[in-house]
C-alpha positions as CSV (number, residue, x, y, z in Angstrom):
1,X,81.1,101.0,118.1
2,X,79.9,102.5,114.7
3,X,82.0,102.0,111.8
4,X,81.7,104.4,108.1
5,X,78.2,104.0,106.4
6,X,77.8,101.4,103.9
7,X,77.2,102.1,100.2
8,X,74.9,98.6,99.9
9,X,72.8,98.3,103.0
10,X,72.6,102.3,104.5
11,X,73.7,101.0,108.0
12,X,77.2,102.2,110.0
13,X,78.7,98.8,109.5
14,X,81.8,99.5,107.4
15,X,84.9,98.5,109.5
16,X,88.4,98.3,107.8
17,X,91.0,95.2,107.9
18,X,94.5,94.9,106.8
19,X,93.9,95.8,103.3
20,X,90.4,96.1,102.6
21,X,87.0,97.6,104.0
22,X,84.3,94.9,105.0
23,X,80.5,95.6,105.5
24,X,79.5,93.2,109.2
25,X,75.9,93.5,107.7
26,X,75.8,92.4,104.8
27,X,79.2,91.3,103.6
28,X,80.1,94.0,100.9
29,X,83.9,93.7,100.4
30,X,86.4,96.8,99.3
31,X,90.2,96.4,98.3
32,X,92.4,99.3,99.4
33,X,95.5,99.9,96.9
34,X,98.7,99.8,99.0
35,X,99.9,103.5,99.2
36,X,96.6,105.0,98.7
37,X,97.0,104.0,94.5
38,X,99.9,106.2,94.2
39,X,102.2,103.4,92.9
40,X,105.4,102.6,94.3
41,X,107.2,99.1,95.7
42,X,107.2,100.8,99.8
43,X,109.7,100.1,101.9
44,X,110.7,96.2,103.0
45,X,109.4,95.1,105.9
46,X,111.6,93.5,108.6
47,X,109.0,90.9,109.2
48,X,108.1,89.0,105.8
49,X,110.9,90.8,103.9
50,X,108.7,91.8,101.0
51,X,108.3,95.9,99.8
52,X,104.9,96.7,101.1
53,X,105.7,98.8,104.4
54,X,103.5,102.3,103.2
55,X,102.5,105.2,105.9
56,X,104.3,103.2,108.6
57,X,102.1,99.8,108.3
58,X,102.9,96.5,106.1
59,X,100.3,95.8,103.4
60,X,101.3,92.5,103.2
61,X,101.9,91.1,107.1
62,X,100.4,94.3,109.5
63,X,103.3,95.1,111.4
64,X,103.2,98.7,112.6
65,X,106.9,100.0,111.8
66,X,108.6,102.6,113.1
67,X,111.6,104.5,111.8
68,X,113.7,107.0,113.5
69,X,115.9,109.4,111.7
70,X,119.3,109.0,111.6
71,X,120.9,112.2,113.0
């Protein structure tokens, strides 16, 4: 499975984690900003309780949430 190309070696190696990209080449590391930079506490997350659930995911544990609309 190819990942993204990497900026350091060339190679299709990028793969991303919880909260940051990593290189399986040759190492190179990448933090991604909760909520893409855009700021904000997030919504809490029923798992570790803390305000980093953004786009559905928790920044700070990974569980997937899901949220229906109250009607």
């Amino acid at each position: 499975m190819a990942g993204k190309k990497c900026p350091e070696c060339g190679k299709q190696t990028l793969f991303q984690n919880k909260n940051e990209i990593k290189c399986s080449t040759c190492g190179s590391t990448a933090t991604i900003p909760p909520n893409e930079g855009k700021g904000g506490r997030g919504k809490q997350c029923f798992n570790c309780e803390k305000y980093k659930v953004f786009n559905g995911t928790c920044h700070e544990c990974g569980t997937v949430h899901t949220y229906r609309d109250s009607e």
